[in-house]
MILUMKE-940537 format. One record per atom (N, C-alpha, C): residue number from 1; atom name; x, y, z. Coordinates in nm, 3 decimals, m for minus. Example, Ala and Ser with C-alpha at 12.3 -4.5 7.8 and 13.67 -1.06 7.14 Angstrom:
% residues 2
SITE seq atom x y z
SITE 1 N 1.319 m0.569 0.780
SITE 1 CA 1.230 m0.450 0.780
SITE 1 C 1.320 m0.330 0.780
SITE 2 N 1.285 m0.225 0.708
SITE 2 CA 1.367 m0.106 0.714
SITE 2 C 1.290 0.003 0.787
***
This chain:
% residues 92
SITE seq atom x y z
SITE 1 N 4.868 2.288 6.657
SITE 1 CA 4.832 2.420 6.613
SITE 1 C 4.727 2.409 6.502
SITE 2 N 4.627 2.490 6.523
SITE 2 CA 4.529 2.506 6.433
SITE 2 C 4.575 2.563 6.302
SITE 3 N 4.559 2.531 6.216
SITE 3 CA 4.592 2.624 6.064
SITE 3 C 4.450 2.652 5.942
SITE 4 N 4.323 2.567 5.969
SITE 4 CA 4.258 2.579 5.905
SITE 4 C 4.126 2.726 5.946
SITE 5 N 4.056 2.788 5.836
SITE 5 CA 3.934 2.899 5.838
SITE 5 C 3.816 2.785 5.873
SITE 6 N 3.819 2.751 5.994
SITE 6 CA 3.711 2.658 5.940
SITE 6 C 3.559 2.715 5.912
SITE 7 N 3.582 2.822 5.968
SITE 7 CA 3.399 2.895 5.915
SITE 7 C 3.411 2.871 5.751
SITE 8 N 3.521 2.902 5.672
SITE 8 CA 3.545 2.937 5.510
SITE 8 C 3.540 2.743 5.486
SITE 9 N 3.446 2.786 5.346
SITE 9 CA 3.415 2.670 5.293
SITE 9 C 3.501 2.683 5.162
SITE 10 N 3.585 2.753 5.165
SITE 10 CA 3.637 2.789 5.027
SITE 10 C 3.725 2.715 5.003
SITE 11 N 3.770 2.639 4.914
SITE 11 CA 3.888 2.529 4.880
SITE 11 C 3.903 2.401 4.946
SITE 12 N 3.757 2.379 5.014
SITE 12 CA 3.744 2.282 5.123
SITE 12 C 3.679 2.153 4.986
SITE 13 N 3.765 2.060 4.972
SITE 13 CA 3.666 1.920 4.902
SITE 13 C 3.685 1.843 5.020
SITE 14 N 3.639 1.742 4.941
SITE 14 CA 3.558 1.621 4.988
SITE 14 C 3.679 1.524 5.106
SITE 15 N 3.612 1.472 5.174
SITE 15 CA 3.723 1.364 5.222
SITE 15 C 3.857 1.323 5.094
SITE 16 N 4.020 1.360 5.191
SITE 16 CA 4.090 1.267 5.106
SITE 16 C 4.077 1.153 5.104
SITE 17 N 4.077 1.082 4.944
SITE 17 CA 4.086 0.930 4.942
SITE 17 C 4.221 0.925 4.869
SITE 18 N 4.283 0.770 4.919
SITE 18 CA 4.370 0.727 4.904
SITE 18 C 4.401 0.697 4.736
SITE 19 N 4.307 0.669 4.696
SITE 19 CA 4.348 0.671 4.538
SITE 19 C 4.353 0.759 4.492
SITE 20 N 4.288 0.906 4.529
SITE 20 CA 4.349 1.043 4.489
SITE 20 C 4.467 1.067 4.542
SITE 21 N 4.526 1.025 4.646
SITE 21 CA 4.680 1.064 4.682
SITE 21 C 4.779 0.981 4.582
SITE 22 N 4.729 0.886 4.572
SITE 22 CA 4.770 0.759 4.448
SITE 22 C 4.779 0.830 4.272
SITE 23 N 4.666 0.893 4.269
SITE 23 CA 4.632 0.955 4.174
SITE 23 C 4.752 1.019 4.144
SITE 24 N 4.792 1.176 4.249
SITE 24 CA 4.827 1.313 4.213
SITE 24 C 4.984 1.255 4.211
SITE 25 N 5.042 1.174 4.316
SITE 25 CA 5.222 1.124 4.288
SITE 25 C 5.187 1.055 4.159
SITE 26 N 5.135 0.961 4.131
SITE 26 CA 5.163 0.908 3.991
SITE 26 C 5.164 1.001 3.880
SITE 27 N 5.074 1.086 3.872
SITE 27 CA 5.056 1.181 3.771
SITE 27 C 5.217 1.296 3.749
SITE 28 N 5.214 1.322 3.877
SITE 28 CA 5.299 1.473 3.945
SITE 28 C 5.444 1.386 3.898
SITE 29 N 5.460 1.274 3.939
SITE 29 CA 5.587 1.159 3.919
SITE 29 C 5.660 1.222 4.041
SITE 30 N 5.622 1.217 4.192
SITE 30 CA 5.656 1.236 4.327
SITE 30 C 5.604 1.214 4.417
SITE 31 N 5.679 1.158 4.538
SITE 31 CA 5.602 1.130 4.686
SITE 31 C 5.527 1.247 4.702
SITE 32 N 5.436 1.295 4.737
SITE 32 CA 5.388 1.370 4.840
SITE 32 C 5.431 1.439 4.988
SITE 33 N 5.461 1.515 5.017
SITE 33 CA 5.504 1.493 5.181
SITE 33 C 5.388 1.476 5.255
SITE 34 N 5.528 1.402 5.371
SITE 34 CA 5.360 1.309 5.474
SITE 34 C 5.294 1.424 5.540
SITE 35 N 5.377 1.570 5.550
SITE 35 CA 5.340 1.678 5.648
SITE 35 C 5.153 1.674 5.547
SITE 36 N 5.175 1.675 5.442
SITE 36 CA 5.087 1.779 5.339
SITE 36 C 4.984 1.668 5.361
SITE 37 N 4.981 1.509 5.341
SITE 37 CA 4.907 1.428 5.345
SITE 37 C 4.850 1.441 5.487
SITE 38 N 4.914 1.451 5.617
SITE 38 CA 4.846 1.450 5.708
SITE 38 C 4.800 1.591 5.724
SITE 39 N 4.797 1.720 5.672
SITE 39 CA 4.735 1.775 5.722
SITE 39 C 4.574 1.761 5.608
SITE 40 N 4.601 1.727 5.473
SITE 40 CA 4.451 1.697 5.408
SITE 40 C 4.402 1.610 5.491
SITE 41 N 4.434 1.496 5.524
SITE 41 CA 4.332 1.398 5.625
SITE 41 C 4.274 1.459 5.725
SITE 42 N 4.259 1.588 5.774
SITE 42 CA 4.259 1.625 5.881
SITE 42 C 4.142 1.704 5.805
SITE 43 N 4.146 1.805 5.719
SITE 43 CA 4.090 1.861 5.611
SITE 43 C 4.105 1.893 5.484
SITE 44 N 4.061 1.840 5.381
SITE 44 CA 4.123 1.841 5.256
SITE 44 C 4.137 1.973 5.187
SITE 45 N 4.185 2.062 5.188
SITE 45 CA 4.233 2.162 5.166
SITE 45 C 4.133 2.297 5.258
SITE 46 N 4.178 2.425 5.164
SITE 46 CA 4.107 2.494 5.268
SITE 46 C 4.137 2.679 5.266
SITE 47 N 4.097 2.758 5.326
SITE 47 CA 4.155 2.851 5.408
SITE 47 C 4.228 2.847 5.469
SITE 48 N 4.361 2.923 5.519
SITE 48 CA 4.426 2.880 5.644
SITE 48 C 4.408 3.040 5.684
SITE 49 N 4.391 3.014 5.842
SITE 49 CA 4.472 3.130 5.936
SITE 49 C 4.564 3.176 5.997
SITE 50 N 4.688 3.094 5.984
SITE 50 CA 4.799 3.112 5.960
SITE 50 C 4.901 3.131 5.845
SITE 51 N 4.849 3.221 5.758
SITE 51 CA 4.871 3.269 5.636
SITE 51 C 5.081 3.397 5.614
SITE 52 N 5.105 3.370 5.681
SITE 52 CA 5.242 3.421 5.696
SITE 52 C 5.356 3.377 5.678
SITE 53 N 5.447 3.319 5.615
SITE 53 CA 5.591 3.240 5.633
SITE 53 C 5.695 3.364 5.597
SITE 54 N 5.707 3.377 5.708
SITE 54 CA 5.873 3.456 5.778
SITE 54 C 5.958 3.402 5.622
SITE 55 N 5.977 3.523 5.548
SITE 55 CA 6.098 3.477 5.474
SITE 55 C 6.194 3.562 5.479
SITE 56 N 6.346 3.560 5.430
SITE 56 CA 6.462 3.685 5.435
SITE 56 C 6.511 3.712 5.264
SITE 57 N 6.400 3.780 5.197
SITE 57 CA 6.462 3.815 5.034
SITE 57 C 6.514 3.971 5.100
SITE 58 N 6.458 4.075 5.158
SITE 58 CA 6.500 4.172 5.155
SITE 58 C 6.526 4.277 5.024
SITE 59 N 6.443 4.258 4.949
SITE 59 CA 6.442 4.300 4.851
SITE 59 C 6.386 4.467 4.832
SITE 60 N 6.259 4.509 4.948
SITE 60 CA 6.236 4.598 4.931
SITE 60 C 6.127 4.602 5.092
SITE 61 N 6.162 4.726 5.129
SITE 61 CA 6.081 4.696 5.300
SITE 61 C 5.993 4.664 5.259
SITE 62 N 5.903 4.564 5.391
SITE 62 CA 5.833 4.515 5.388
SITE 62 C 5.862 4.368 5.344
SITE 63 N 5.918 4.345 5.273
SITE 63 CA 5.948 4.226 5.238
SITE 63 C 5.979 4.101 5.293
SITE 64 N 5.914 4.057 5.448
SITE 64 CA 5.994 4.000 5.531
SITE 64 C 5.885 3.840 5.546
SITE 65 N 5.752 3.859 5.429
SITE 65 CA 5.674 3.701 5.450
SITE 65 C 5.635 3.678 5.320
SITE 66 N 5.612 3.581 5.335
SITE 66 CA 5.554 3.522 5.208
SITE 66 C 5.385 3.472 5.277
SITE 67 N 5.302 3.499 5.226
SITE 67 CA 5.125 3.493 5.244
SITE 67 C 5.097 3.375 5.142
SITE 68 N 5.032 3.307 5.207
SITE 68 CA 4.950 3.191 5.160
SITE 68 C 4.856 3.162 5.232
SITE 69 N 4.736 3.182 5.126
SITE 69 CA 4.602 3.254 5.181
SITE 69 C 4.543 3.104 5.153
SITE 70 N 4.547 2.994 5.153
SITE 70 CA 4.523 2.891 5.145
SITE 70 C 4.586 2.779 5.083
SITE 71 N 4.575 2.641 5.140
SITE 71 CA 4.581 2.551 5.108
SITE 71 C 4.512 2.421 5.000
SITE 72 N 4.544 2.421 4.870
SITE 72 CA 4.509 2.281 4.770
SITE 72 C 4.491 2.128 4.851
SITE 73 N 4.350 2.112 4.837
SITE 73 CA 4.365 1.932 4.866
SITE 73 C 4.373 1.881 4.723
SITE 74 N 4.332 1.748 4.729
SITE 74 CA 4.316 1.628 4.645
SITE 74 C 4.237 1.573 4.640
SITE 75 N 4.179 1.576 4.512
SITE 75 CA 4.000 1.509 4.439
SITE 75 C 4.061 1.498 4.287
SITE 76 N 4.012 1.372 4.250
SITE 76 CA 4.003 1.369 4.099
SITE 76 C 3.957 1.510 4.076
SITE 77 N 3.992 1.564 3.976
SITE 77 CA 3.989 1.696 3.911
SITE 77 C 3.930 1.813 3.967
SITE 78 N 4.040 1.838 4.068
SITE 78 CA 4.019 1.946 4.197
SITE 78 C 4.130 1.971 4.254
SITE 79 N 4.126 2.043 4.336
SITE 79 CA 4.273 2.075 4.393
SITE 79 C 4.318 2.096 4.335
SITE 80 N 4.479 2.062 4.388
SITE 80 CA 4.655 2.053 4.306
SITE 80 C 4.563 1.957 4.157
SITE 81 N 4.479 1.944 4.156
SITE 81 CA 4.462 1.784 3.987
SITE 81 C 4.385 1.899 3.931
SITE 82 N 4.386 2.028 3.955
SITE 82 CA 4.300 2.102 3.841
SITE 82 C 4.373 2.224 3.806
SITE 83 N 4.519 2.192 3.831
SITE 83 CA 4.608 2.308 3.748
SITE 83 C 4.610 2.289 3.604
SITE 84 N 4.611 2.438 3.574
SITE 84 CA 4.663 2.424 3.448
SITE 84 C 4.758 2.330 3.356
SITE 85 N 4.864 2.339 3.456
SITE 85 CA 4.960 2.157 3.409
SITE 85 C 4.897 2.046 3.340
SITE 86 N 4.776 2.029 3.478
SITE 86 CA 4.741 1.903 3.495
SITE 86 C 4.646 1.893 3.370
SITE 87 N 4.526 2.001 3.291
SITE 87 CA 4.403 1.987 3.245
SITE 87 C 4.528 1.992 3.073
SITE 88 N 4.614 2.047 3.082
SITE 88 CA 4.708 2.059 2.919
SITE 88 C 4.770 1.901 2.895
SITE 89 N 4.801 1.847 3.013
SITE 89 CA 4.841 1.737 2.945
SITE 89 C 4.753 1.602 2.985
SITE 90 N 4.659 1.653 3.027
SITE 90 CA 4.558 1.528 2.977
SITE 90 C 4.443 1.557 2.890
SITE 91 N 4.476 1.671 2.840
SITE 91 CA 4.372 1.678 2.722
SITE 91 C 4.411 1.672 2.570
SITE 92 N 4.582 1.696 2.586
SITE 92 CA 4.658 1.600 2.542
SITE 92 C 4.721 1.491 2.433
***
């Protein structure tokens, strides 16, 4: 199944490299999942068009997805490595 905008250049970096996946678990202090790693190898982050996850809070109609209008890759100071988290404690 397709999941990426590929016309949208938006959140799209560079090829993942392996020392940025090296990078973000050492930093983060966690594996990665392999789902998330294989889908950056494929494209390192991005748009997606499958932006919907079916959830059950029921909190108030309508309430039945959660939207995620894109996907974070991995680049030295990009992606998931350019949260707020990340820029407070290495500046530090």
């Amino acid at each position: 199944m397709e999941i990426w905008d590929v016309d949208s250049r938006q959140y799209r970096l560079d090829s993942l490299l392996e020392e940025d996946i090296q990078l973000a678990e050492v930093y983060f202090g966690v594996k990665l999942p392999d789902d998330y790693i294989k889908l950056l190898k494929i494209q390192n982050g991005g748009t997606l068009i499958c932006n919907a996850l079916p959830i059950a809070l029921n909190r108030w109609d309508g309430d039945d997805y959660l939207e995620i209008d894109n996907l974070r890759g991995i680049n030295k100071d990009k992606g998931i490595m350019e949260t707020d988290y990340f820029q407070t404690r290495v500046g530090n």
